[in-house]
KOLKOLKOL-259892 format. One record per residue (C-alpha): residue number from 1; residue in three letters; x, z, y. Coordinates in steps of 0.5 Angstrom, whole numbers. Layout:
BEGIN
vexse = NUM	lumlo = ALA	east = X	up = Z	north = Y;
...
//
This chain:
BEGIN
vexse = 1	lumlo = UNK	east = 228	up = 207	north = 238;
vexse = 2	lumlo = UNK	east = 221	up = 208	north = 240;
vexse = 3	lumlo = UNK	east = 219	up = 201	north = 240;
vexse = 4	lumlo = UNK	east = 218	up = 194	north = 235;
vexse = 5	lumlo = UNK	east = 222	up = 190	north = 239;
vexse = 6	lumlo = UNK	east = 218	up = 184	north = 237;
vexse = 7	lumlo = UNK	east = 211	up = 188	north = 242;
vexse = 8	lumlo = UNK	east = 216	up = 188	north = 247;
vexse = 9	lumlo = UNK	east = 218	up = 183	north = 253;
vexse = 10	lumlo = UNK	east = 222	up = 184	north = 258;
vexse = 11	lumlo = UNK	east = 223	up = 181	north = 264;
vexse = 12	lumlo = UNK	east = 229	up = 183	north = 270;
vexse = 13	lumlo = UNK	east = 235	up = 186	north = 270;
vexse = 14	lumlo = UNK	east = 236	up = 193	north = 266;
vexse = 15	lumlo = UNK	east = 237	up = 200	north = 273;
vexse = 16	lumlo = UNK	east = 236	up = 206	north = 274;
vexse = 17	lumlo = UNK	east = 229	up = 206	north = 273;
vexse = 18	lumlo = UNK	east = 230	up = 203	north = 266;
vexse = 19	lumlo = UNK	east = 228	up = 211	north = 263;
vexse = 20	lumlo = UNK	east = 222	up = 211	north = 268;
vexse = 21	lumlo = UNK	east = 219	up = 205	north = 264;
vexse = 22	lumlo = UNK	east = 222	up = 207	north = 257;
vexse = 23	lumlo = UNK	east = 218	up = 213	north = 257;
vexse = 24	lumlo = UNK	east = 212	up = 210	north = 261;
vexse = 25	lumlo = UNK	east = 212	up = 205	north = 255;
vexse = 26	lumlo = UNK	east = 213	up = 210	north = 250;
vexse = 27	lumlo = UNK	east = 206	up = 214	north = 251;
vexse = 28	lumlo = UNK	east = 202	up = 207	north = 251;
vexse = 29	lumlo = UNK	east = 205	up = 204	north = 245;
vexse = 30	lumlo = UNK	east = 211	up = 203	north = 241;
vexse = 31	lumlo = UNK	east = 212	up = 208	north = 234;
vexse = 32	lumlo = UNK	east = 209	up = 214	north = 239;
vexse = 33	lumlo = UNK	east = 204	up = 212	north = 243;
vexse = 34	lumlo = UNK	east = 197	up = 211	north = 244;
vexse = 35	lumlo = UNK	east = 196	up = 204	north = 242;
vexse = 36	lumlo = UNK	east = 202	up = 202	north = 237;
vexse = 37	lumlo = UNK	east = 200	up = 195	north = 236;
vexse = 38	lumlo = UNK	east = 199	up = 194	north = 244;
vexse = 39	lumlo = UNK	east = 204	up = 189	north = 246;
vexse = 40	lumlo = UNK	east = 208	up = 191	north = 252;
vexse = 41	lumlo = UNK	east = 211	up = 187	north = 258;
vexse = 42	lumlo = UNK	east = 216	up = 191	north = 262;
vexse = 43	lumlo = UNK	east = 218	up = 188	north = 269;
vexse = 44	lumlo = UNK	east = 223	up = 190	north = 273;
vexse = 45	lumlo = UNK	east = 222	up = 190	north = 281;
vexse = 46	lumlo = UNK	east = 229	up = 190	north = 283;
vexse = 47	lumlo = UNK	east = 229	up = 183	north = 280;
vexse = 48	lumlo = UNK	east = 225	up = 181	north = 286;
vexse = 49	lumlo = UNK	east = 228	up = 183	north = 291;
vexse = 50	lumlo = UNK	east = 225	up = 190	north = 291;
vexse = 51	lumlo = UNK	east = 218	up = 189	north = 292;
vexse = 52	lumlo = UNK	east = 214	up = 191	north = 287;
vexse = 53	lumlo = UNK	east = 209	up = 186	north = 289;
vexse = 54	lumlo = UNK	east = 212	up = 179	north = 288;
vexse = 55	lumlo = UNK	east = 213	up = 182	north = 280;
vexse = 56	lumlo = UNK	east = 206	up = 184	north = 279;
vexse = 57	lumlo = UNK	east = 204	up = 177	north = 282;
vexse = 58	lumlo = UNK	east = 210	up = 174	north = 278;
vexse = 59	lumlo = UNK	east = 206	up = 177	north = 272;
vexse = 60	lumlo = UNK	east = 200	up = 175	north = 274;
vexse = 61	lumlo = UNK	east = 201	up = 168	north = 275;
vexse = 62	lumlo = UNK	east = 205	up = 167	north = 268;
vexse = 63	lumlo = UNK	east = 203	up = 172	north = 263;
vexse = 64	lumlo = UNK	east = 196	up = 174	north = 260;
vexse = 65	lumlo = UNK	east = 196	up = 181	north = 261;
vexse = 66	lumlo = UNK	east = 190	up = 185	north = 260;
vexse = 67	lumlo = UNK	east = 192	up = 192	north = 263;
vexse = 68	lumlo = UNK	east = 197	up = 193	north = 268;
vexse = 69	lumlo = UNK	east = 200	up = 200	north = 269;
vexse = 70	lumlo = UNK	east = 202	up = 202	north = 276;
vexse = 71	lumlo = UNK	east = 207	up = 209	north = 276;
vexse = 72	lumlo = UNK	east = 209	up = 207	north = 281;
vexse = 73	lumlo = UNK	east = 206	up = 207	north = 289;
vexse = 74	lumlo = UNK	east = 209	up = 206	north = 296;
vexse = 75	lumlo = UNK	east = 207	up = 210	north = 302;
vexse = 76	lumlo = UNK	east = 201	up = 217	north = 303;
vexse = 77	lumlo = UNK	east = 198	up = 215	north = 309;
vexse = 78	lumlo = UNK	east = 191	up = 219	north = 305;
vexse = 79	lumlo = UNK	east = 187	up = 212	north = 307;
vexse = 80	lumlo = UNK	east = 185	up = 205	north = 304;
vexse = 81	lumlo = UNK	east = 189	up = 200	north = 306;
vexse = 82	lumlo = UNK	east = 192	up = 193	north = 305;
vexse = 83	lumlo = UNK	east = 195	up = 194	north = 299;
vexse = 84	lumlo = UNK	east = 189	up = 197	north = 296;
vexse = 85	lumlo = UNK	east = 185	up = 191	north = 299;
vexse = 86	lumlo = UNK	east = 190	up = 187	north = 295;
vexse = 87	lumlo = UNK	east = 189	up = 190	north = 289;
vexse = 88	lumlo = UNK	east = 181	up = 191	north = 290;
vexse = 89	lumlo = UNK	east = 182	up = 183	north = 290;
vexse = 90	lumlo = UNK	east = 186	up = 182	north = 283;
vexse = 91	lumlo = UNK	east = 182	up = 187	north = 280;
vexse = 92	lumlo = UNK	east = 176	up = 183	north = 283;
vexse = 93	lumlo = UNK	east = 178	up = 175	north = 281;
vexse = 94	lumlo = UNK	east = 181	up = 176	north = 275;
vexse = 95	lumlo = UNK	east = 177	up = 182	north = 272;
vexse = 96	lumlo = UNK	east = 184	up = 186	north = 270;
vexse = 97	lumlo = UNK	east = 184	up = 192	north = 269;
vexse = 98	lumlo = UNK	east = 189	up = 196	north = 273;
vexse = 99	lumlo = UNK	east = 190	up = 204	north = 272;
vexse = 100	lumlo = UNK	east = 195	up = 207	north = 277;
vexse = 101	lumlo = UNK	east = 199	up = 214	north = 278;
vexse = 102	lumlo = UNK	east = 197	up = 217	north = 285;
vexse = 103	lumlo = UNK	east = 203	up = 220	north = 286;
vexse = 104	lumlo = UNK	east = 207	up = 227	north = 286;
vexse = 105	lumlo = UNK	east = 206	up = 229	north = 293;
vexse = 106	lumlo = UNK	east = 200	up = 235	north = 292;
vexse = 107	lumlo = UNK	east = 196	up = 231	north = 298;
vexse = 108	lumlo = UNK	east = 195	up = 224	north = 298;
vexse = 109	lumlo = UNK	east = 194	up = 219	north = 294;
vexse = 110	lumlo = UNK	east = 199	up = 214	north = 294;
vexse = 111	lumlo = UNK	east = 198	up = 207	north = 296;
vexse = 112	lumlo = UNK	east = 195	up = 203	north = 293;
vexse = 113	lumlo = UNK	east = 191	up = 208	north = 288;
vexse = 114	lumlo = UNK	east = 186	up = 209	north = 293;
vexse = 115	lumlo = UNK	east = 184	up = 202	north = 290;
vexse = 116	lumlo = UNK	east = 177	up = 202	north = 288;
vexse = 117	lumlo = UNK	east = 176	up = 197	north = 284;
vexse = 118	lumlo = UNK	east = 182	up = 202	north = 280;
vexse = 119	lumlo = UNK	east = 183	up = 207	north = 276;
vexse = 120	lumlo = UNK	east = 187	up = 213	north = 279;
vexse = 121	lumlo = UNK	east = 189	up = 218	north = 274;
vexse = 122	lumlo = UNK	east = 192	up = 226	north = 276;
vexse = 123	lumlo = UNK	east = 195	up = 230	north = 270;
vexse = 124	lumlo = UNK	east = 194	up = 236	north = 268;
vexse = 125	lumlo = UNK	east = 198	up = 241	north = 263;
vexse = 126	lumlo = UNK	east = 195	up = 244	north = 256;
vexse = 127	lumlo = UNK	east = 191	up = 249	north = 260;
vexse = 128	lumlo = UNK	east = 188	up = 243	north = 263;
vexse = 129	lumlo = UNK	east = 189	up = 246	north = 270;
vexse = 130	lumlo = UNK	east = 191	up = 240	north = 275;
vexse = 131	lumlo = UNK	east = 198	up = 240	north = 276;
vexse = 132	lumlo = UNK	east = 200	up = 243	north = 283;
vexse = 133	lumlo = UNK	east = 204	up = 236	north = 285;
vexse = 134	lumlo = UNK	east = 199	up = 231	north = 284;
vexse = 135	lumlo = UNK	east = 196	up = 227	north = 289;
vexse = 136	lumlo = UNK	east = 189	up = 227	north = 289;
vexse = 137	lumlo = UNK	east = 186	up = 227	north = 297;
vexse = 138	lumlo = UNK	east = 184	up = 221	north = 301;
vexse = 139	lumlo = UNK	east = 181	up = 221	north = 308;
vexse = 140	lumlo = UNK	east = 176	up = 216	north = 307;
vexse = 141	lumlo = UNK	east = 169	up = 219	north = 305;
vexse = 142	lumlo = UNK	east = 167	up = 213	north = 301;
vexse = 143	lumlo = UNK	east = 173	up = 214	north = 297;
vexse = 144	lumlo = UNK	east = 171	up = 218	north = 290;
vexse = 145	lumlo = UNK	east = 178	up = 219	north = 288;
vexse = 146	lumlo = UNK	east = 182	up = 220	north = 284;
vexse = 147	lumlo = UNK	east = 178	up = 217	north = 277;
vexse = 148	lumlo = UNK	east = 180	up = 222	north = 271;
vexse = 149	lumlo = UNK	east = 185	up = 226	north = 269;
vexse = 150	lumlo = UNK	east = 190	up = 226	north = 263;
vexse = 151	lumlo = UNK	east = 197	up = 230	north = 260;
vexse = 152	lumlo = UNK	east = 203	up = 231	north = 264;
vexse = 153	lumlo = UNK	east = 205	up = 236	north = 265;
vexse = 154	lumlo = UNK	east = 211	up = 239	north = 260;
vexse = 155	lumlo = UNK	east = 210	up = 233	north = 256;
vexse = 156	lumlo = UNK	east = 216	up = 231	north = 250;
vexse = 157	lumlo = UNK	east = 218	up = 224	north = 249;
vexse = 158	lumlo = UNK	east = 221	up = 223	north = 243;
vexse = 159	lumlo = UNK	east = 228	up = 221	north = 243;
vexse = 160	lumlo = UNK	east = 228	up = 222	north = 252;
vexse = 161	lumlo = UNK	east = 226	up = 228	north = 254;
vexse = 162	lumlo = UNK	east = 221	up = 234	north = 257;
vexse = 163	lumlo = UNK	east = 217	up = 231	north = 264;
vexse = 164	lumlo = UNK	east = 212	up = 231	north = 268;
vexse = 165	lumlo = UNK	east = 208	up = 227	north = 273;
vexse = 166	lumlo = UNK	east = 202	up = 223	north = 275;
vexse = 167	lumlo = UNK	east = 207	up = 217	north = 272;
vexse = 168	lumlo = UNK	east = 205	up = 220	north = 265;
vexse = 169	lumlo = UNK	east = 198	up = 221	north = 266;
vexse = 170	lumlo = UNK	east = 196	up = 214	north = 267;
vexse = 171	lumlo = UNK	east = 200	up = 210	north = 262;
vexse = 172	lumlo = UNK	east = 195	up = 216	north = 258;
vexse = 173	lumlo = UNK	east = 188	up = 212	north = 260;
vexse = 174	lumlo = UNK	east = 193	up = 206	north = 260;
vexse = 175	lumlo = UNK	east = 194	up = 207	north = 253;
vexse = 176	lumlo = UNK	east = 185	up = 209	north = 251;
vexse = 177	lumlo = UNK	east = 184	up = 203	north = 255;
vexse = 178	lumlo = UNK	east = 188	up = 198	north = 250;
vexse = 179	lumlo = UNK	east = 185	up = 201	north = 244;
vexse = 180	lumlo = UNK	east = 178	up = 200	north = 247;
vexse = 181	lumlo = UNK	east = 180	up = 193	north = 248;
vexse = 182	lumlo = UNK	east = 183	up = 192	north = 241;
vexse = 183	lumlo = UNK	east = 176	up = 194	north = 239;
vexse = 184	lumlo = UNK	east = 172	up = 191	north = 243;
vexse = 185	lumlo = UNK	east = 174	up = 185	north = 247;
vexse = 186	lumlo = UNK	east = 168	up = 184	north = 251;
vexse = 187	lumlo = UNK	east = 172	up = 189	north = 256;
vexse = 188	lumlo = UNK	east = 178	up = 185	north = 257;
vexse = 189	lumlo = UNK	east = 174	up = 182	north = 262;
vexse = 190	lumlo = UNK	east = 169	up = 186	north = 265;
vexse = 191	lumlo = UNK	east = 173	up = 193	north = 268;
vexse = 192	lumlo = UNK	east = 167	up = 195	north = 271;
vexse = 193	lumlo = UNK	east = 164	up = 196	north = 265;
vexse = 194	lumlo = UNK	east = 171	up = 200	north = 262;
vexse = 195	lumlo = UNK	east = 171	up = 204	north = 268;
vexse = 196	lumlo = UNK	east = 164	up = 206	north = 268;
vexse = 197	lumlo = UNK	east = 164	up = 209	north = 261;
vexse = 198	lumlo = UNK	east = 171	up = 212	north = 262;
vexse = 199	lumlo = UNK	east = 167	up = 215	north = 267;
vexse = 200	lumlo = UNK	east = 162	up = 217	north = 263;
vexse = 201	lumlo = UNK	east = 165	up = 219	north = 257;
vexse = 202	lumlo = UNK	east = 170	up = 224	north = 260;
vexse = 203	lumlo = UNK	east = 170	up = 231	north = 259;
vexse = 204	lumlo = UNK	east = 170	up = 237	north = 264;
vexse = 205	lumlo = UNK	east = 176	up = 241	north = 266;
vexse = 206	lumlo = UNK	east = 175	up = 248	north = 266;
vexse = 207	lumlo = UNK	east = 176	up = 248	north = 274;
vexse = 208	lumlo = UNK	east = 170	up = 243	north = 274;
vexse = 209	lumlo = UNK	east = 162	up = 246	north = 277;
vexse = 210	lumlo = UNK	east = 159	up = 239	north = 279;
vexse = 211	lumlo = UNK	east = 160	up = 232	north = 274;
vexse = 212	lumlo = UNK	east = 164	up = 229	north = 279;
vexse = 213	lumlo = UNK	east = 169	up = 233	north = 282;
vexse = 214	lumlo = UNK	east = 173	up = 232	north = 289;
vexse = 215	lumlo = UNK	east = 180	up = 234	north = 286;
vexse = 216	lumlo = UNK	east = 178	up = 232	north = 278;
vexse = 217	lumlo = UNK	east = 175	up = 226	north = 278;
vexse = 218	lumlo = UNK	east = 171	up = 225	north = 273;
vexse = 219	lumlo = UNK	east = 174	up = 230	north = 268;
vexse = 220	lumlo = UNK	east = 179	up = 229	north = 262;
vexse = 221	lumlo = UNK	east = 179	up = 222	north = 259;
vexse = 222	lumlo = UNK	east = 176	up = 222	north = 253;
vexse = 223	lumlo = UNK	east = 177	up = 216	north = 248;
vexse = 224	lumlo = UNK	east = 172	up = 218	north = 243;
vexse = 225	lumlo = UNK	east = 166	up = 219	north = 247;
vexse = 226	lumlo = UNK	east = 168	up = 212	north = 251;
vexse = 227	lumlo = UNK	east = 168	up = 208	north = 244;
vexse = 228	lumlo = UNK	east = 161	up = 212	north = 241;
vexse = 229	lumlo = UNK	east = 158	up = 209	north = 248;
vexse = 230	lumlo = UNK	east = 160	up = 203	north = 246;
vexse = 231	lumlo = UNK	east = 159	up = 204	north = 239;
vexse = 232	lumlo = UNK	east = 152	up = 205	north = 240;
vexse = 233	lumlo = UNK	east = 150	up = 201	north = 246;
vexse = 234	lumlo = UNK	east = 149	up = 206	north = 251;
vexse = 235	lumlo = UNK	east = 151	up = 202	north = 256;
vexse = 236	lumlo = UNK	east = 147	up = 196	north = 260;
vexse = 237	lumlo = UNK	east = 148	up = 192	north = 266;
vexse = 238	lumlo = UNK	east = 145	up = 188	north = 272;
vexse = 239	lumlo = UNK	east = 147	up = 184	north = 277;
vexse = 240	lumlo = UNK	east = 147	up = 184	north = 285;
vexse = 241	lumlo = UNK	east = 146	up = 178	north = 288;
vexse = 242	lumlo = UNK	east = 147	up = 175	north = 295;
vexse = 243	lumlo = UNK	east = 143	up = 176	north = 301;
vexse = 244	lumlo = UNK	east = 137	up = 180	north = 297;
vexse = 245	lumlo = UNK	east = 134	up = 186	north = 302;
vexse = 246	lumlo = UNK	east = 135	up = 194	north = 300;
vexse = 247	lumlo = UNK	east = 130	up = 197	north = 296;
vexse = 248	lumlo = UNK	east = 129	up = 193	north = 291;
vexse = 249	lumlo = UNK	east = 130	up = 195	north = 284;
vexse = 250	lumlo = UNK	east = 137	up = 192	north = 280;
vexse = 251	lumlo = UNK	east = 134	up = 194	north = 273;
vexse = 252	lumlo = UNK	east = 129	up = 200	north = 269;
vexse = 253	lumlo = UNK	east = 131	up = 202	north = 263;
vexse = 254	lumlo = UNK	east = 126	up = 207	north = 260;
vexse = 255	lumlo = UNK	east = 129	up = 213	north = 256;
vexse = 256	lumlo = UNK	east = 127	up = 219	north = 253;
vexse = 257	lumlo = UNK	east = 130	up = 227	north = 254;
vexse = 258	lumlo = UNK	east = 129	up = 231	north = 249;
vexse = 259	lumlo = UNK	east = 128	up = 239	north = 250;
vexse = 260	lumlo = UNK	east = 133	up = 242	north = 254;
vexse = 261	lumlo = UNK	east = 138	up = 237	north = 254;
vexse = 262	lumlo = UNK	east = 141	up = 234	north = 259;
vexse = 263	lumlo = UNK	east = 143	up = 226	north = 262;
vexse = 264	lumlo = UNK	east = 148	up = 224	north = 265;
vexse = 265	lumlo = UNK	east = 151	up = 216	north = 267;
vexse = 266	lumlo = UNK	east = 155	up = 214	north = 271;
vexse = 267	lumlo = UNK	east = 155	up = 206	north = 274;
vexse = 268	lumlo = UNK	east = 160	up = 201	north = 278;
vexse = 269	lumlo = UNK	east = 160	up = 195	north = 281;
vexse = 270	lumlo = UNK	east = 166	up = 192	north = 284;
vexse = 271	lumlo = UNK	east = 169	up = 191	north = 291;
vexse = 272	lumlo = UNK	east = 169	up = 184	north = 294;
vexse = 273	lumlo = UNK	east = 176	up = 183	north = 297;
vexse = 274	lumlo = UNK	east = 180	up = 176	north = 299;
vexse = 275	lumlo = UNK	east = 187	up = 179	north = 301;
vexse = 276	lumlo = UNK	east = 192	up = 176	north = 298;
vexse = 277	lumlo = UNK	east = 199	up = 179	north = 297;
vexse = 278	lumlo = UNK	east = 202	up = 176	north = 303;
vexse = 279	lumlo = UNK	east = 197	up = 180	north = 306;
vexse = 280	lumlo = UNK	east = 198	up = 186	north = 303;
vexse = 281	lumlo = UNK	east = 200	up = 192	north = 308;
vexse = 282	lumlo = UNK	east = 200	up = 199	north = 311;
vexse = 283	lumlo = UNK	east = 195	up = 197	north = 315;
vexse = 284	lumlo = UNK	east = 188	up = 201	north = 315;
vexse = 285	lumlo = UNK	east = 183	up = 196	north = 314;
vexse = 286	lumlo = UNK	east = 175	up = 198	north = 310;
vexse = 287	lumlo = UNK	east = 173	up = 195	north = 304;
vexse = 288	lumlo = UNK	east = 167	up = 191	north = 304;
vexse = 289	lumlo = UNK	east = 161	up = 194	north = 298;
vexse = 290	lumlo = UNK	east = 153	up = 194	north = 296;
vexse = 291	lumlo = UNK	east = 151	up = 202	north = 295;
vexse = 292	lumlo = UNK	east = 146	up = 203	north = 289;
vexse = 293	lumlo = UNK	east = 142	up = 209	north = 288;
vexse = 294	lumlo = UNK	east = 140	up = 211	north = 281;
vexse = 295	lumlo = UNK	east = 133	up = 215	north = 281;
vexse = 296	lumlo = UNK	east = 130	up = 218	north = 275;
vexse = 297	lumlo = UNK	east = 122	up = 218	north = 275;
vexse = 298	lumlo = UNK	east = 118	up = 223	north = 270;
vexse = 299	lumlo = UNK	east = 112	up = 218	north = 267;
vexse = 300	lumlo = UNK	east = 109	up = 224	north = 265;
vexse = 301	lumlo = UNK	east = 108	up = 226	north = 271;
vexse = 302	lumlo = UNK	east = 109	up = 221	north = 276;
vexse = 303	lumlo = UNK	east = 114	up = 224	north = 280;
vexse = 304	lumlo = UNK	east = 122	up = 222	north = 282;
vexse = 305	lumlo = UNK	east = 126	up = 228	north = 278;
vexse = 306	lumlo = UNK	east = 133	up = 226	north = 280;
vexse = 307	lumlo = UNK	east = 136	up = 221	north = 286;
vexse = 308	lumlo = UNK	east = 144	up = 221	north = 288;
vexse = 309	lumlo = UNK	east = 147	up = 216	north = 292;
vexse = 310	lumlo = UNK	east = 154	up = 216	north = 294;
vexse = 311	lumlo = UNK	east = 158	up = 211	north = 299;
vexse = 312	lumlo = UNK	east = 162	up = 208	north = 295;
vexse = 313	lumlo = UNK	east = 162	up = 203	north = 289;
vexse = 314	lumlo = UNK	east = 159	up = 207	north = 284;
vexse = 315	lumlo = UNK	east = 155	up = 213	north = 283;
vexse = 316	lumlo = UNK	east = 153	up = 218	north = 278;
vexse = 317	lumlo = UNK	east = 147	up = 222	north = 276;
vexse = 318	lumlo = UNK	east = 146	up = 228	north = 272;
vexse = 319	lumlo = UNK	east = 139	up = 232	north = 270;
vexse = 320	lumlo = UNK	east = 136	up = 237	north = 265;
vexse = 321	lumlo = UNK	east = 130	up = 236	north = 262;
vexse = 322	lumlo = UNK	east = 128	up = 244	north = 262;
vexse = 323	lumlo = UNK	east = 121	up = 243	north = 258;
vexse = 324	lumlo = UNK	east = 120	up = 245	north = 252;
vexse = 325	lumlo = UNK	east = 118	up = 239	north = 250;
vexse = 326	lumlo = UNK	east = 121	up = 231	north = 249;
vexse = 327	lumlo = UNK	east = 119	up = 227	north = 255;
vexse = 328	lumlo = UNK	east = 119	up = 220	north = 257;
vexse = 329	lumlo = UNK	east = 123	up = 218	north = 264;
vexse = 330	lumlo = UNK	east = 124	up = 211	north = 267;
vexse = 331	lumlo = UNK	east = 131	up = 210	north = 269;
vexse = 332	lumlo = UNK	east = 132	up = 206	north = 275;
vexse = 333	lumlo = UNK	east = 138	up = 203	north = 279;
vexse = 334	lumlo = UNK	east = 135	up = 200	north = 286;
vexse = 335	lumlo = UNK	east = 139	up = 197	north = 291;
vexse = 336	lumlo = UNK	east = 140	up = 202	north = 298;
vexse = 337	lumlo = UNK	east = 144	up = 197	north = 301;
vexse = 338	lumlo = UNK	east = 143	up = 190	north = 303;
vexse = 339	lumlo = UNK	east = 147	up = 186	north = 299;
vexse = 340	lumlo = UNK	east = 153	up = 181	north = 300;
vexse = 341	lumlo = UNK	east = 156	up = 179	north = 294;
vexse = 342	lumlo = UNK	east = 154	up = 176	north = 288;
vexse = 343	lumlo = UNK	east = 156	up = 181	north = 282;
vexse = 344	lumlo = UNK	east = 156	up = 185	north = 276;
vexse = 345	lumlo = UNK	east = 155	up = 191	north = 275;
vexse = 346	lumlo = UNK	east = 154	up = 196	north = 269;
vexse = 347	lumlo = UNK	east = 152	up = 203	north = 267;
vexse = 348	lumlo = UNK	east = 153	up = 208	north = 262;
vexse = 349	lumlo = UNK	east = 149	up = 215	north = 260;
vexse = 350	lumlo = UNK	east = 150	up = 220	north = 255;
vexse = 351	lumlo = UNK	east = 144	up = 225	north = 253;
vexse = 352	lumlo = UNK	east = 147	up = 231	north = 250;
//
């Protein structure tokens, strides 16, 4: 007995697959998991006819979710297509967060996972050393996945067994996911915001020499650094509006370094999208985003330090003050991109 039955609710037939869930579940709550006191809604996709589709949009339209889990994926094709543009849009209209698996295939992420309004999460063992099997390439080049990483790798579920698999590594992030939104509801809806400081808040694996890591992601998710973020407003926001020129400035926080430490942030702003399930698809397509650059401006004097922007809907920065003395910089998001959408965006930074 893994659950209080009262935090549960199921809807479809009990298959094969009911162990899948049973372990998927335990990891995000229950007496064992990560959110104990999260509420749990398990849907059995063979209860509409095998699509796993038509069950998430069941539970979409009747059920107010805030986090839904995917360890599950339908194809490797290595490229974003109508399923991911599907999700983007719930991701987009709904402003749900979406935490998916990428699948075991030691190539490819799985459908719909390079989704870039999701997150995408790889397993690692107790060495933190990805696991040989899992997904993490894409063909695309605005495609910075996967996320983060997580355990699971040789995990023990009490009462069921030892596994491995992306499967349990994302229900991992699912589970911090609900315990920042059980502290601050603000997160319920804005995902880009959770994503960002998810980010931001990760912890570099071994195998990592840059922030961002093709392979890795962002590094090993950790709730701490996450939720201290929020704790101390190390966070901030601004806004894309439509039809407004490149080169123009988002938003300029100034901020202080100290000697020989380190900044780094990370922002994200969501994918506009307007596919709906009965578009959903195999099919390559290309999503449609604004680019942001982040540039860090030394006032004392006077210079640029630090620039990065990627094509994608996200970007990073890291920088050091190797000074020996604190210094005072300007931290400037500025539209690289003539924008199309109406939107927020939302940053994080550490200086450590």
């Amino acid at each position: 007995m893994n659950f209080d039955y009262s935090l549960i609710t199921n809807y479809g037939t009990s298959s094969s697959g009911q162990n899948h869930a049973n372990i998927v579940s335990t990891i995000i709550g229950g007496y064992y998991g990560i959110a104990p006191d999260a509420h749990l809604f398990c849907i059995n996709y063979n209860s509409f006819g095998g699509s796993a589709i038509d069950a998430f949009e069941y539970s979409l339209n009747n059920y107010n979710i805030d986090i839904y889990n995917l360890s599950i994926g339908w194809g490797y094709s290595g490229h974003y297509d109508m399923f991911c543009k599907y999700f983007d849009y719930v991701a987009y209209s709904t402003l749900k967060t979406i935490v998916k698996s990428p699948g075991n295939n030691n190539q490819y992420i799985s459908t719909p996972g390079l989704a870039l309004n999701i997150l995408t999460v790889i397993n690692v063992d107790s060495n933190l050393e990805v696991s040989l099997s899992s997904g993490y390439d894409s063909l695309d080049s605005f495609s910075y996945k996967p996320d983060m990483s997580a355990p699971g790798v040789s995990l023990i579920i009490p009462n069921i067994g030892t596994f491995t698999g992306t499967s349990l590594a994302a229900p991992m992030v699912t589970g911090v996911c609900a315990l920042l939104m059980e502290e601050f509801s603000i997160l319920k809806t804005k995902n880009n915001l959770l994503k960002t400081i998810l980010h931001c808040g990760c912890t570099q694996l071994p195998s990592q020499s840059n922030f961002y890591d093709t392979h890795s992601g962002f590094g090993l998710v950790n709730y701490s650094n996450s939720r201290n973020y929020l704790l101390n407003n190390q966070y901030g926001n601004y806004t894309l509006f439509p039809n407004v020129t490149s080169n123009y400035d988002l938003m300029v926080q100034n901020i202080t370094i100290p000697s020989n430490k380190s900044i780094q942030v990370t922002t994200h702003w969501l994918v506009i999208s307007s596919c709906t399930s009965s578009q959903a698809s195999a099919n390559p397509t290309t999503p449609s985003f604004s680019t942001v650059s982040i540039k860090l401006y030394d006032i004392f004097s006077g210079n640029y330090v630090a620039t990065n922007l990627i094509n994608s809907n996200m970007n990073f920065l890291t920088y050091k003050n190797q000074s020996s003395i604190n210094k005072s910089y300007r931290l400037e998001f500025v539209l690289a991109s003539q924008s199309f959408i109406y939107g927020g965006a939302h940053y994080s930074y550490e200086i450590g």
